[in-house]
C-alpha positions in Angstrom: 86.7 -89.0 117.4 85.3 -90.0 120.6 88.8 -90.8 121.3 90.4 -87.9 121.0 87.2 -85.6 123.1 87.8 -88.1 125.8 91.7 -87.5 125.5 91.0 -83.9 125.5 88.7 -83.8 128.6 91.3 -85.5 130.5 93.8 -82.9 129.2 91.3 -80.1 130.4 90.9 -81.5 133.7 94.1 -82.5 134.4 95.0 -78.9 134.0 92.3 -77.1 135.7 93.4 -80.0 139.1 97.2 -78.3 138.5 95.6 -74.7 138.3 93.8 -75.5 141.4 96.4 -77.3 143.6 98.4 -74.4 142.3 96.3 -71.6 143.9 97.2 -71.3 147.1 96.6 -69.5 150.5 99.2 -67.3 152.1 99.8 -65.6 155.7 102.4 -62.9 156.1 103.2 -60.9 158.9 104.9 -57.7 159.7 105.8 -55.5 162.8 103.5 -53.3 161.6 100.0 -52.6 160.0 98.2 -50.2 157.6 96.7 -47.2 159.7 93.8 -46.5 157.1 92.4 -48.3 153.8 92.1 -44.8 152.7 94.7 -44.5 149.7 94.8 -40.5 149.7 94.7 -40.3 153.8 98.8 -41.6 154.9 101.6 -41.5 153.4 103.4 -44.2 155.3 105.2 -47.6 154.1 102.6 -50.3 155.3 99.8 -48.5 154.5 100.7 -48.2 150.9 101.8 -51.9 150.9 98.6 -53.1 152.0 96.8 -50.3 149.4 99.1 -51.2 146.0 96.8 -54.9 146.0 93.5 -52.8 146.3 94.1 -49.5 144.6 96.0 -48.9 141.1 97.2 -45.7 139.6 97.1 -44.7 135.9 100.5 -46.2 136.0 102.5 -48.6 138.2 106.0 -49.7 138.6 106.8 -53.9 137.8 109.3 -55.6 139.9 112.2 -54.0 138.9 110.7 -50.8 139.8 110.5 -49.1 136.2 107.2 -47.6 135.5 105.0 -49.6 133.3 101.3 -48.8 131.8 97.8 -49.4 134.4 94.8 -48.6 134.2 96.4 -45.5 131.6 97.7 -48.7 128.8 98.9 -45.2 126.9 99.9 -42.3 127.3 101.3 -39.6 125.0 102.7 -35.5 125.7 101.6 -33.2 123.2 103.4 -30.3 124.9 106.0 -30.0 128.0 102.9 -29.5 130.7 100.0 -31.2 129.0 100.0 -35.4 129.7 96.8 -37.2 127.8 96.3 -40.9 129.2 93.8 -43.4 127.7 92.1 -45.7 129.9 92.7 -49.3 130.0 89.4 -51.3 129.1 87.2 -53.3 130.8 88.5 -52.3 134.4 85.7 -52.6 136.9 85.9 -51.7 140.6 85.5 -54.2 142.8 81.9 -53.8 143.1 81.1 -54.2 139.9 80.8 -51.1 138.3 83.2 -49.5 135.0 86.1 -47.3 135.3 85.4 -44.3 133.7 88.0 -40.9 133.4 85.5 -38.9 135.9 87.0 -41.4 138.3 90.2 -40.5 137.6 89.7 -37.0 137.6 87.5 -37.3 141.2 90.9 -39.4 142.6 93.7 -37.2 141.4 91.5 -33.8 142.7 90.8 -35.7 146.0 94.6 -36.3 146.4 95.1 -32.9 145.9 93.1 -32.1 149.2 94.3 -30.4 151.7 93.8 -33.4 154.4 95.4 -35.3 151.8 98.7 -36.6 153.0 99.9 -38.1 148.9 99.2 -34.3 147.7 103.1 -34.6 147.1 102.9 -36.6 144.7 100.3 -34.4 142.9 102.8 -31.4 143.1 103.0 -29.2 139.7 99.2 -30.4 138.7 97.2 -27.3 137.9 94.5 -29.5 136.3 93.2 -32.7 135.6 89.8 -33.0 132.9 87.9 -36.1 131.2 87.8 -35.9 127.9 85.1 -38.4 127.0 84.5 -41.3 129.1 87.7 -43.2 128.6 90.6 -40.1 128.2 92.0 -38.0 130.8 94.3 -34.7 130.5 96.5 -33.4 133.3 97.7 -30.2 132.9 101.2 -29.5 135.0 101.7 -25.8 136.2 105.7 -26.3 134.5 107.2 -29.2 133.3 107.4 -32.1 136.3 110.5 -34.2 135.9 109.1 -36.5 138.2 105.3 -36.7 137.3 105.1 -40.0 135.6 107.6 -41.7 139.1 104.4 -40.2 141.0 101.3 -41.6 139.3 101.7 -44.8 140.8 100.9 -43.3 144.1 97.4 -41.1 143.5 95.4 -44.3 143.6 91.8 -44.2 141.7 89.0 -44.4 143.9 85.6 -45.0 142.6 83.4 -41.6 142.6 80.2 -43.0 143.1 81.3 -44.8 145.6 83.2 -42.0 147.8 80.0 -40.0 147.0 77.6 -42.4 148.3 79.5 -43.1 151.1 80.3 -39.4 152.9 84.2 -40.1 151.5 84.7 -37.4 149.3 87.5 -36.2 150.6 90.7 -38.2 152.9 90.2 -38.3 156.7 92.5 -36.2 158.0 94.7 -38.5 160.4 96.5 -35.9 162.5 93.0 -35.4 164.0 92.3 -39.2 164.2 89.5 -38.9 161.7 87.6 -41.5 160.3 84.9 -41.6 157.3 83.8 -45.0 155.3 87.2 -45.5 153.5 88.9 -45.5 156.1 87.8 -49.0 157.2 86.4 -50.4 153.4 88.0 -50.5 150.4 86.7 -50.3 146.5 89.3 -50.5 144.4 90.3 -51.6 140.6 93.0 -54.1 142.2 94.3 -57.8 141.7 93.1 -58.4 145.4 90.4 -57.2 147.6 89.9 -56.6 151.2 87.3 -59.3 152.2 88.1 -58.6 156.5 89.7 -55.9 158.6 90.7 -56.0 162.1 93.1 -53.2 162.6 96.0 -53.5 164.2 95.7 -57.3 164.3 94.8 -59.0 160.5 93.8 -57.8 157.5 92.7 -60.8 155.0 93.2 -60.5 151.3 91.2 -62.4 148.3 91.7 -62.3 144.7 90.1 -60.4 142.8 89.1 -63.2 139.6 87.8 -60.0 137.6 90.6 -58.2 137.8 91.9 -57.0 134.1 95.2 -58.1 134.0 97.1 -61.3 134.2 97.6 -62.1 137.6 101.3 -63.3 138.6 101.1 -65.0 141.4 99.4 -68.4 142.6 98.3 -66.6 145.9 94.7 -66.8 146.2 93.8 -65.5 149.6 96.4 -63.4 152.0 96.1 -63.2 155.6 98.4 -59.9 156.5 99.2 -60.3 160.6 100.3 -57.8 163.1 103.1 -59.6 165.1 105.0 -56.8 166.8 107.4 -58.2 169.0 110.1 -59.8 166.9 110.7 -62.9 169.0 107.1 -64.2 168.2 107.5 -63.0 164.4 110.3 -65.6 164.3 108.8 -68.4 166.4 106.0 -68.3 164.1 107.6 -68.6 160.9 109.8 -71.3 162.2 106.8 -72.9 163.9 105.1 -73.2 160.2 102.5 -70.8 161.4 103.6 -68.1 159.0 104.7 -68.4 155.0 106.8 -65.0 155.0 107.6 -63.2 157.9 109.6 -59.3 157.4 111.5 -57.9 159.5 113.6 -60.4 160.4 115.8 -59.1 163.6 119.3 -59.0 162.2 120.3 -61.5 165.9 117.9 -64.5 164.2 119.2 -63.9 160.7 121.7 -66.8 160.9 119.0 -69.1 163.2 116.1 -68.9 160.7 118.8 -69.4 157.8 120.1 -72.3 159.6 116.8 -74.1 159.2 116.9 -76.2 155.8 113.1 -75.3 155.5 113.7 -71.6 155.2 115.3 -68.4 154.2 116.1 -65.1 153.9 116.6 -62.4 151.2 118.4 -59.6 151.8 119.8 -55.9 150.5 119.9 -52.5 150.8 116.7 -50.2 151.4 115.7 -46.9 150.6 115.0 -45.7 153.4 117.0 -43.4 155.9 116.7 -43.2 159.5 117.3 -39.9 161.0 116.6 -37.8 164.1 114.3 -35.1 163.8 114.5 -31.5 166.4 112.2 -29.3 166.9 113.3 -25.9 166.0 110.1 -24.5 164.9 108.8 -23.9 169.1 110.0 -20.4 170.6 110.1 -23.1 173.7 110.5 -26.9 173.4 107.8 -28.7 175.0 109.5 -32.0 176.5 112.8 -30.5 177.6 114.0 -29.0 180.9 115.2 -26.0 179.5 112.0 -23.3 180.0 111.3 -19.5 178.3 113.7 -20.5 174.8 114.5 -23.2 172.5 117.8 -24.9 172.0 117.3 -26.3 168.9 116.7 -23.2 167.3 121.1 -23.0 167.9 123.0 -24.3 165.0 125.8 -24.8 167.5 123.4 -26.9 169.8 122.2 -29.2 166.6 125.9 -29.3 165.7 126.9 -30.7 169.0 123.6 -33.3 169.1 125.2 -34.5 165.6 128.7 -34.8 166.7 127.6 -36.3 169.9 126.6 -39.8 168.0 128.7 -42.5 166.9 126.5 -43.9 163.4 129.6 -46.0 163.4 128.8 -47.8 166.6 125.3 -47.8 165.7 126.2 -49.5 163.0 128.5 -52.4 163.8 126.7 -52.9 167.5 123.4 -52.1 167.0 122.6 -52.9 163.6 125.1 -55.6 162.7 126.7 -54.0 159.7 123.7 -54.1 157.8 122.8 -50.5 157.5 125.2 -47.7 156.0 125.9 -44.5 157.7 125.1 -41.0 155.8 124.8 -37.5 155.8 121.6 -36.9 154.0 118.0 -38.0 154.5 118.2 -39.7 150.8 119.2 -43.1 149.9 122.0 -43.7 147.0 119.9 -45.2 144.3 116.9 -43.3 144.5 116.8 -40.4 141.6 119.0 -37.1 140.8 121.2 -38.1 143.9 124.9 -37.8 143.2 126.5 -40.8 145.6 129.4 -38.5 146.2 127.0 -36.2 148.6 126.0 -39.0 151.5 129.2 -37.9 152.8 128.6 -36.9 156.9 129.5 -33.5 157.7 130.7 -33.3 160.7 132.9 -36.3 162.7 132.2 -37.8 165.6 133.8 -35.8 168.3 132.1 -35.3 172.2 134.9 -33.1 172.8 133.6 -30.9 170.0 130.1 -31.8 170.9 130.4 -30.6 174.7 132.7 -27.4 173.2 129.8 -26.5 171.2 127.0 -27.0 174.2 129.1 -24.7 176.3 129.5 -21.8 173.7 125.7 -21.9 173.3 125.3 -21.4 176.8 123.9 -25.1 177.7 127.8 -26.1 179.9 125.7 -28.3 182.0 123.5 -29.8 179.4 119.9 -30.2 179.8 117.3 -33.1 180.1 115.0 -33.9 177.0 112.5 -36.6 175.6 113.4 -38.6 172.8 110.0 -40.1 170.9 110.6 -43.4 169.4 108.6 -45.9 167.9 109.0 -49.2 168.8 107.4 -51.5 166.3 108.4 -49.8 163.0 111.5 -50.1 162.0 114.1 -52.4 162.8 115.8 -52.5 166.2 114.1 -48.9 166.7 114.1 -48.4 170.6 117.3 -50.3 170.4 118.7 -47.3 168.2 117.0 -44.1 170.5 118.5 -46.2 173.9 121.9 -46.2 172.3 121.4 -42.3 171.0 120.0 -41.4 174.9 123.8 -43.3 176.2 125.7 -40.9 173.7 124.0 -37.6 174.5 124.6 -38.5 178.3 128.1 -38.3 177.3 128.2 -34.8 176.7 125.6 -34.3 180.0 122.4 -34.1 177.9 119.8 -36.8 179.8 117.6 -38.2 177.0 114.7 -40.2 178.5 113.7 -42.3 175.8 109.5 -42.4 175.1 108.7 -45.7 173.2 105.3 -45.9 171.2 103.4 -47.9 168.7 103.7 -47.0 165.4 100.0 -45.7 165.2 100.3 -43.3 168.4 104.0 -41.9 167.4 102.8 -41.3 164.0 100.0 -39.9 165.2 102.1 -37.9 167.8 104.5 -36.7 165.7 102.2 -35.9 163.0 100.5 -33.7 165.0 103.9 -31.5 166.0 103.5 -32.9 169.4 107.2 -34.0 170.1 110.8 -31.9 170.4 113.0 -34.9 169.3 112.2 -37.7 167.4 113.8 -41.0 165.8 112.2 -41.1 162.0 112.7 -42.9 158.8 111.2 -42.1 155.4 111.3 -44.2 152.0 110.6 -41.6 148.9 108.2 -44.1 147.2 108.7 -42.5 144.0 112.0 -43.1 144.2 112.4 -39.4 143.3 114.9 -37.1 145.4 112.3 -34.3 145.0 110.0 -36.8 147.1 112.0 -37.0 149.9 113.2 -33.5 149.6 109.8 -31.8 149.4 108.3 -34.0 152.6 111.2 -33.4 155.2 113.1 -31.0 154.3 111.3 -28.2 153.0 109.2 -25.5 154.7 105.8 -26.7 156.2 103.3 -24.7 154.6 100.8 -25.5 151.8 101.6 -28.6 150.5 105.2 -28.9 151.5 106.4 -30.5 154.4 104.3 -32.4 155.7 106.6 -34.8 158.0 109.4 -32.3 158.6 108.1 -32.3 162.0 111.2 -30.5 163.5 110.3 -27.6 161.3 112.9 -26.8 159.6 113.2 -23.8 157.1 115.2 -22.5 155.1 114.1 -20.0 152.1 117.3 -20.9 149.8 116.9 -24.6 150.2 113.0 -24.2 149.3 113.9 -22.3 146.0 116.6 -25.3 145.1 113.5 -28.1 146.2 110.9 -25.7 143.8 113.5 -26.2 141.2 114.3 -29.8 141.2 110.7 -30.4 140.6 111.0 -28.5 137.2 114.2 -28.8 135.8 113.9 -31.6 132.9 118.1 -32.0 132.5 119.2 -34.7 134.4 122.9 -33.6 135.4 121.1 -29.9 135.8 118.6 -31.9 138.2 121.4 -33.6 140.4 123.3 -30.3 140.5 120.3 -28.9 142.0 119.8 -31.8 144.6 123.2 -31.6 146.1 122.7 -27.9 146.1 120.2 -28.2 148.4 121.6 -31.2 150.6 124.7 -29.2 151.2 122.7 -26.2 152.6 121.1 -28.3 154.7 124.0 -30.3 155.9 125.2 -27.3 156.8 122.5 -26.3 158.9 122.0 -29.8 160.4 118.1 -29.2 159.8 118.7 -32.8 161.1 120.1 -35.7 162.0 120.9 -38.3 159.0 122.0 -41.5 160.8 122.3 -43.9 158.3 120.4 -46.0 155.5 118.3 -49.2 156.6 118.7 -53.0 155.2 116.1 -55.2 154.4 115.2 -58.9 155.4 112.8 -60.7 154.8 112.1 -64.2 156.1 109.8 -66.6 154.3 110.0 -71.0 153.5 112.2 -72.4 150.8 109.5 -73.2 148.5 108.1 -69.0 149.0 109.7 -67.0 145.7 109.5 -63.1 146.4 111.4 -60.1 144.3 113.0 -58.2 146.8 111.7 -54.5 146.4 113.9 -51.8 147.4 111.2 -49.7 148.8 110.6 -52.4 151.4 106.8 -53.1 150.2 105.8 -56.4 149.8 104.1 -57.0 146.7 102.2 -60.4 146.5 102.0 -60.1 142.9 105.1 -61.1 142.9 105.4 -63.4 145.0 104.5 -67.3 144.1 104.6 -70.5 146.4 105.4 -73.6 144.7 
């Protein structure tokens, strides 16, 4: 007997020492940082990357991207508009206190604010009620095709705690506001923000109360700011960093010619485009005074025909991007392939043709707002745009920012023409559809900064969201792309790759929405 508790002791502690050497500290680092720990406040790629490890929906997606239960573990639809989720239990915020449905309720309503830049993804909700303490009931104004792809992005925030802490409602961050979630965090999530220094490192520990099973070995994550992409590189290959992303597409080959490291590879969702101003009766960085050029089809048409996606493509981005004609990636949903066709050719002939017939023979001068730490090879892309406008005498001086300030800038309406990308993180055309491309009012459009509008393609977008036939659904999609093709509302350039850089014994799921999710992630 005392045998066989010794054996067993030894068994137990043997297995805790593996359990321990097993968990495991890790620093990552990105050209870019999370703007606000505020999950209703931005809609933007890092920030929801840094968010997903603090913040959890009534439902989430796994790492293939299919939707999976939360803090909802059930869900059932009694009628086409009425959804009726029962809350997980046991799920505690991270300072202590219970989950309850008023949270829910609080969350999804303060989504649903006006300053709130995720109310998107609360489109078609009329209402949302507890019923009891542990059930909640959201009540769509029609049938939502895309509710449940949604839910992972209106995060839960505790009430008390926004309450307590003069958070009730997102800080609206086209006026640079702040309140106390904008710079703490409370969530339900695997991991909680124990520092924040923005723009420079934001460190990450594991939550050990969390209420699911935790999938990775990472105990404690140190997320870095390393903008310039020459330093991102030296420091992986240095040993200083575990997992570095975006790896420039020139040091793919050098970091994958190191036996201690890789990279992974494949195709985003993202699509970079240009955005024009054709909302201003006169553009507001242009040379051209007392009218607006962008408000000519003819002049847009010639802009669009004026750029060689090819070039950009094979030069530029070293044949890891793909050209198209729309502002939505193949692969995300109700998007027929068949429409990322380009619309017009490239053709400076046609391009200065057009210019002349809309009175502009001569060309004019412009600014072109760029960011130059958020996506990959970014200024690289505006400088080549500025050389190909020259060719058909339009000067584009090129205005490179920080992410932060062009969001900010952009945000605000403050720019005539602008280099943009946007990832649908529902992976949901009507996503995409609703935030660029449809006319900014109410809820709708928030980052179609060029303004664009066009009644007929708002009643296709208005439909999409309702229609519950799939084929009907795509039908309706390339409806609506085709319109605005034909209007060049803007300028589709083509759809980003991803790679990420990280040591041989790192093993990460590649996500297609480019967010890095530690849970999947283990070091061995």
């Amino acid at each position: 007997m005392m045998l066989r508790l010794r054996r067993g002791l030894l068994l137990a502690l043997s297995l805790l020492a593996i359990g321990t050497a097993h968990a495991v500290p890790f620093k990552w680092a990105s050209q870019d940082d999370a703007t606000t720990l505020d999950p209703h406040a931005f809609n933007h790629g890092m920030t929801l990357t840094l968010l997903n490890h603090v913040y959890e929906g009534l439902v989430r997606r796994d790492k293939d991207m299919r939707i999976e239960p939360a803090l909802a573990q059930r869900w059932e639809q009694p009628t086409p508009t009425t959804w009726v989720f029962h809350l997980r239990p046991g799920v505690r915020f991270h300072d202590g206190t219970p989950l309850a449905a008023a949270d829910v309720v609080f969350s999804i309503q303060r989504a649903m604010h006006p300053d709130s830049d995720m109310k998107v993804f609360a489109a078609s909700i009329g209402s949302v009620k507890a019923q009891g303490p542990a059930t909640v009931v959201i009540e769509t104004e029609f049938a939502n095709a895309a509710l449940l792809q949604s839910l992972p992005e209106l995060r839960v925030m505790s009430k008390a705690w926004s309450e307590g802490n003069g958070a009730n409602a997102p800080a609206n961050m086209r006026q640079k506001q702040e309140n106390a979630a904008t710079r703490q965090a409370n969530g339900t999530g695997p991991f909680r923000v124990a520092s924040r220094e923005p723009d420079v490192k934001t460190v990450l520990e594991r939550n050990e109360q969390w209420w699911g099973k935790h999938t990775t070995n990472i105990t404690r994550a140190e997320l870095l700011k390393v903008s310039s992409d020459a330093t991102r590189v030296a420091a992986l290959l240095s040993g200083e960093l575990d997992f570095a992303y975006p790896i420039p597409l020139q040091d793919i080959a050098r970091v994958e010619s190191n036996p201690r490291f890789k990279v992974k590879q494949g195709a985003e969702i993202r699509v970079m485009f240009l955005s024009l101003d054709q909302g201003s009766d006169e553009l507001r960085y242009a040379s051209v005074k007392g009218r607006n050029p962008f408000k000519d089809q003819r002049v847009r048409q010639a802009f669009y025909q004026a750029i060689d996606t090819e070039a950009i493509r094979s030069r530029i981005m070293r044949n890891s991007v793909r050209p198209t004609g729309i502002l939505i990636a193949t692969g995300v949903n109700s998007v027929d392939p068949a429409a990322t066709q380009r619309q017009y050719a490239y053709d400076p002939e046609a391009a200065r043709r057009l210019l002349a017939q809309a009175g502009y023979e001569n060309g004019f001068e412009l600014t072109l707002d760029c960011p130059n730490d958020r996506y990959v090879n970014d200024e690289q892309v505006c400088v080549a745009v500025a050389a190909m406008l020259s060719r058909v005498n339009v000067k584009v001086a090129v205005n490179p920012l920080p992410a932060a300030r062009f969001f900010q800038k952009v945000g605000a309406g403050d720019s005539s023409f602008n280099f943009f990308g946007y990832t649908p993180s529902n992976i949901d055309a009507y996503n995409a559809m609703d935030v660029i491309m449809a006319t900014r009012q109410g809820g709708s459009g928030q980052w179609n900064v060029g303004r664009y509008s066009n009644p007929q393609v708002d009643a296709l977008i208005k439909q999409v969201l309702s229609e519950m036939d799939a084929r009907k659904r795509t039908e309706l999609v390339t409806q609506a792309l085709a319109l605005h093709k034909r209007d060049v509302g803007h300028i589709p350039l083509y759809q980003q790759g991803l790679a990420w850089g990280m040591r041989q014994n790192v093993d990460a799921a590649l996500q297609i929405d480019n967010r890095v999710n530690l849970n999947y992630i283990t070091v061995k």
